[in-house]
N, C-alpha and C positions, 0 to 999 in steps of 0.2 A: 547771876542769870540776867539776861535781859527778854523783856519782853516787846515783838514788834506788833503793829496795827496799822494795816492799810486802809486807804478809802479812796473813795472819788472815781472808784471806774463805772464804769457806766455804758451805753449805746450808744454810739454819734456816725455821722456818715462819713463816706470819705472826704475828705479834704478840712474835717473839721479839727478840737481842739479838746483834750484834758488834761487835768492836772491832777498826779496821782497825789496820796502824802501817806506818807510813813510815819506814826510814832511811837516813839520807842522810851522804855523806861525801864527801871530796876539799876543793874550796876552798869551804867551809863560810861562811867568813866573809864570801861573795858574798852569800850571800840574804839575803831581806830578807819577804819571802811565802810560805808553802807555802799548798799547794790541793790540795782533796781537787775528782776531778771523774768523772763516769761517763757511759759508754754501754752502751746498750740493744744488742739486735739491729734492724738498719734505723732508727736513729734516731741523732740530730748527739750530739755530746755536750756533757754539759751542765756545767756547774760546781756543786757543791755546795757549799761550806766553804771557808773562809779563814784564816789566822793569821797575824800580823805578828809575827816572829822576836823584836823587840824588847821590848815592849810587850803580847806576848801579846792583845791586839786580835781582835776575830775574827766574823767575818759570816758570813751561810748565807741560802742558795735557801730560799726562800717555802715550797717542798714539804715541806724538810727540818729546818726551822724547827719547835724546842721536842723533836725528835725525834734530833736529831743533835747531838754534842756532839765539836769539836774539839776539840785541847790538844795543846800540846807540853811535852817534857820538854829540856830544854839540852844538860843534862849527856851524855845519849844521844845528843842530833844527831837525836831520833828525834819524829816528829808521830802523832799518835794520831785516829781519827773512830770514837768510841762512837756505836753504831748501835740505838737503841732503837724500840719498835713497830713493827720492820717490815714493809712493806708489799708485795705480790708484785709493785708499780708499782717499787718500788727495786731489784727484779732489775737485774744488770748488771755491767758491769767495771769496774772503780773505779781511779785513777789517780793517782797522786800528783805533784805540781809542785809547782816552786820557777822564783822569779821574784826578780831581781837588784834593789838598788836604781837606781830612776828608771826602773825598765822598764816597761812596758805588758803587754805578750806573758808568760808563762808561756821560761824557759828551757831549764829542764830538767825530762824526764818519766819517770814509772819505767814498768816494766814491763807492767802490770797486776794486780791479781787479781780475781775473780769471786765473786759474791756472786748468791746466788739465792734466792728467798725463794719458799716453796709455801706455796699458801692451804690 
C-alpha cells in the first residue's frame, strides 16, 4: 500500500503562485508515476501533470502547459506541482496519484486539497 498527503493549496489571486507537495510513503518502491490531477465543482476531473519516479520524465495538460511545473525530490518520497499565473479556470481540488509499474489506472489517491484562485 502506499499512502499519499497533499498540502500547500490555499487562496491566491489570479496571476499569483503555489506550490502543491505530495508525500507519499508505505511500499514506495511500487510506483512508478505520480500525477497531479483536479476537479472543479460539477465538472469530471481532469489530469494535470505527470512524473516518471525513475527518470524524472514528465508531461502536462495543454491548459497547464509552460504554467505548471512538476518535480520531485527522492530523497523525501515527496512530488512537488509549482503553480504559476494562475488562473480563476484552475480553481479546484487537486489530487495526487501514483500508479504502479505496467499499470494503466492510477492506484493510489491522496486526500485532496483546494486551491482557489479569485480574479
Amino acid at each position: 500500500q502506499v499512502q499519499l498527503v497533499e498540502s500547500g493549496g490555499g487562496l491566491v489571486q489570479a496571476g499569483g503562485s503555489l506550490r502543491l507537495s505530495c508525500a507519499a510513503s508505505g511500499s514506495i518502491f511500487s510506483i512508478n508515476v505520480m500525477g497531479w490531477f483536479r476537479q472543479a465543482p460539477g465538472k469530471e476531473r481532469e489530469f494535470v501533470a505527470r512524473i516518471r519516479w525513475t527518470d524524472a520524465s514528465t508531461y502536462y495538460a495543454d491548459s497547464v502547459k509552460g504554467r505548471f511545473t512538476i518535480s520531485r525530490d527522492n530523497a523525501k518520497n515527496t512530488v512537488y506541482l509549482q503553480m504559476s499565473s494562475l488562473k480563476p479556470e484552475d480553481t479546484a481540488a487537486y489530487y495526487c496519484a501514483a500508479r504502479r509499474l505496467m499499470r494503466v489506472e492510477y492506484d493510489y489517491w491522496g486526500q485532496g486539497t483546494q486551491v482557489s484562485v479569485s480574479s
